[in-house]
ChimeraX commands (.cxc) that place a marker at each C-alpha (Angstrom):
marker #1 position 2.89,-18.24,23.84 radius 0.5
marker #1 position 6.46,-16.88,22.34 radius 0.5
marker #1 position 7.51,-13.89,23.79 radius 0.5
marker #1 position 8.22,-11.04,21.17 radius 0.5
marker #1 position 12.02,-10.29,19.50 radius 0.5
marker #1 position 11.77,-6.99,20.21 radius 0.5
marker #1 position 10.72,-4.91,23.23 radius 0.5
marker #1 position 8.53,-2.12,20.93 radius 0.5
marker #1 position 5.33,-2.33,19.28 radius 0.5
marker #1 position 5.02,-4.14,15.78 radius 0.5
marker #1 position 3.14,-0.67,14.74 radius 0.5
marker #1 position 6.46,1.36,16.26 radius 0.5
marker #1 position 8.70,-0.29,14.43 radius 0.5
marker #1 position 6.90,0.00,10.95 radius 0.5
marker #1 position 6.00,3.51,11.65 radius 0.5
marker #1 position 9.93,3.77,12.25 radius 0.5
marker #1 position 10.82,2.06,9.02 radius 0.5
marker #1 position 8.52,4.24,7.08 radius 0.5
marker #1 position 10.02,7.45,8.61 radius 0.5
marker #1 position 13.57,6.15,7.89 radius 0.5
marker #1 position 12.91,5.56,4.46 radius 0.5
marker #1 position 11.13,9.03,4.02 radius 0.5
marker #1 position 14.06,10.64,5.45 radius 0.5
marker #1 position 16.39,8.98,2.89 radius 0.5
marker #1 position 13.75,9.91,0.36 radius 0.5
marker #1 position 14.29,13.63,1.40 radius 0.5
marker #1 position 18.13,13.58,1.52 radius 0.5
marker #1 position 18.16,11.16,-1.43 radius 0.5
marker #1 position 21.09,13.03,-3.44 radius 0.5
marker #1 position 22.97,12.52,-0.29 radius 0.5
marker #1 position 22.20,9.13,0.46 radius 0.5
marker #1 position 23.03,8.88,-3.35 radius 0.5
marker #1 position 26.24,9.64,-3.57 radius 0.5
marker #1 position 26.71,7.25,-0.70 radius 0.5
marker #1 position 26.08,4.47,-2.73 radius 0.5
marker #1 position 23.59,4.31,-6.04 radius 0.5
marker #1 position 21.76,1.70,-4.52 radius 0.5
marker #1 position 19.79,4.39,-2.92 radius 0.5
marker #1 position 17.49,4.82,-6.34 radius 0.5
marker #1 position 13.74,5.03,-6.22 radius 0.5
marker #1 position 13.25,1.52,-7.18 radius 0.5
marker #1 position 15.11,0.60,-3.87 radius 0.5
marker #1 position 13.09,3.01,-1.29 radius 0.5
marker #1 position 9.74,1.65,-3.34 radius 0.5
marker #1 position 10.47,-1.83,-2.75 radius 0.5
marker #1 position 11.53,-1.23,0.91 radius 0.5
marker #1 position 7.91,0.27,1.23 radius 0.5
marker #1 position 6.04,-2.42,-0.68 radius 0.5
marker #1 position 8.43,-5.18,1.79 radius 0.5
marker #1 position 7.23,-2.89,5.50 radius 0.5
marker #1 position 3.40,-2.73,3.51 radius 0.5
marker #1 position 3.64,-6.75,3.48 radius 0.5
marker #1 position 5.05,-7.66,6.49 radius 0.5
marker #1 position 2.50,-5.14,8.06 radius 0.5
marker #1 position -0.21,-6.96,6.62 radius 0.5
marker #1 position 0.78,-10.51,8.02 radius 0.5
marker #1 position -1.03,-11.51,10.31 radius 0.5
marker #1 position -0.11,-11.38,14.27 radius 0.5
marker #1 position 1.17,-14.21,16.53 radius 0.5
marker #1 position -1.72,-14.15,18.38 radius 0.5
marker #1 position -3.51,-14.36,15.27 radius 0.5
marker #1 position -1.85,-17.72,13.98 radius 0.5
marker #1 position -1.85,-19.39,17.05 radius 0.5
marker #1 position -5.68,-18.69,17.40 radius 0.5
marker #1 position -6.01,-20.23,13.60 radius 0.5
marker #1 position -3.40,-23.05,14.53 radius 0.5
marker #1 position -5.65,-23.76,17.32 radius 0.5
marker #1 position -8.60,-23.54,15.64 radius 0.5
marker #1 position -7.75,-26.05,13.08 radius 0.5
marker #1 position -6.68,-28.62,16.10 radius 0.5
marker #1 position -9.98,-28.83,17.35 radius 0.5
marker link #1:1,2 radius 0.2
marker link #1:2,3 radius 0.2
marker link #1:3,4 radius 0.2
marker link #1:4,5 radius 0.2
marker link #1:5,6 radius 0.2
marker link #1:6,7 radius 0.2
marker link #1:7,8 radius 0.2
marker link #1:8,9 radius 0.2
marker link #1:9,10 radius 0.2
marker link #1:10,11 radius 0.2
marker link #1:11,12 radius 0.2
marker link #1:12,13 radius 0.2
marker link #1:13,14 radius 0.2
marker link #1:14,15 radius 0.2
marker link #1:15,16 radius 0.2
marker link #1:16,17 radius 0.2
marker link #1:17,18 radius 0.2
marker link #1:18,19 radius 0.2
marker link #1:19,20 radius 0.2
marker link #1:20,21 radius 0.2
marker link #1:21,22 radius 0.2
marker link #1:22,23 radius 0.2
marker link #1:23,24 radius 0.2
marker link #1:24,25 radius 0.2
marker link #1:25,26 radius 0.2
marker link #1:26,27 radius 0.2
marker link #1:27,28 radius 0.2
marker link #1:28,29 radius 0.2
marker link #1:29,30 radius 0.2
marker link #1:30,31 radius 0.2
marker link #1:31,32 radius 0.2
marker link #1:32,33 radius 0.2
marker link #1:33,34 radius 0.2
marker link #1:34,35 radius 0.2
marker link #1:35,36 radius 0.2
marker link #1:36,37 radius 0.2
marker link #1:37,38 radius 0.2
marker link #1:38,39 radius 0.2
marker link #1:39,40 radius 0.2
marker link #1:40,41 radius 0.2
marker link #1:41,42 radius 0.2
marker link #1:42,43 radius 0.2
marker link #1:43,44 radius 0.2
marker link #1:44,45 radius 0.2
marker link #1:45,46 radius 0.2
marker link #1:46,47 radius 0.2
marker link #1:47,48 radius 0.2
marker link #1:48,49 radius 0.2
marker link #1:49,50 radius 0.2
marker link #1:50,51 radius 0.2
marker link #1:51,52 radius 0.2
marker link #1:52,53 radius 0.2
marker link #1:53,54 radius 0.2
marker link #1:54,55 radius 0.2
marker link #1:55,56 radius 0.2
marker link #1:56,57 radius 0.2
marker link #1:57,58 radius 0.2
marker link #1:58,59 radius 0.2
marker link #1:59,60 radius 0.2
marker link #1:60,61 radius 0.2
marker link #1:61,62 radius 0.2
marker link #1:62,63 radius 0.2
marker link #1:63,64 radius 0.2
marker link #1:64,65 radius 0.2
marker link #1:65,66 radius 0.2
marker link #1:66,67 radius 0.2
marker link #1:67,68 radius 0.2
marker link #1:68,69 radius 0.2
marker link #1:69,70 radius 0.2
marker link #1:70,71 radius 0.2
view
């Protein structure tokens, strides 16, 4: 089996994403003035993207379907 990219847990780094996008969230005027990509549309969509890559299913999980459908 593939070894992972990444030496953390898949749930580490989501829970990571989601507290990176709730801190821009609470400093959004900030972030804002940055750059005016920084809207609510944008930090919405960034949740919606972490909500559907969370929901895919694992490695383990396709290679046990992929081998399932070999037999």
């Amino acid at each position: 089996m593939k070894n992972s990219n990444y030496p953390t847990a898949q749930w580490l780094m989501y829970a990571t994403l989601r507290l990176l996008i709730s801190n821009c969230r609470n400093k959004q005027s900030e972030f804002l003035s940055f750059s005016p990509a920084y809207n609510d549309t944008f930090l919405s969509n960034l949740n919606l993207e972490v909500d559907s890559a969370e929901a895919l299913p694992s490695e383990e999980m396709r290679a046990q379907e992929h081998s399932q459908l070999l037999e």
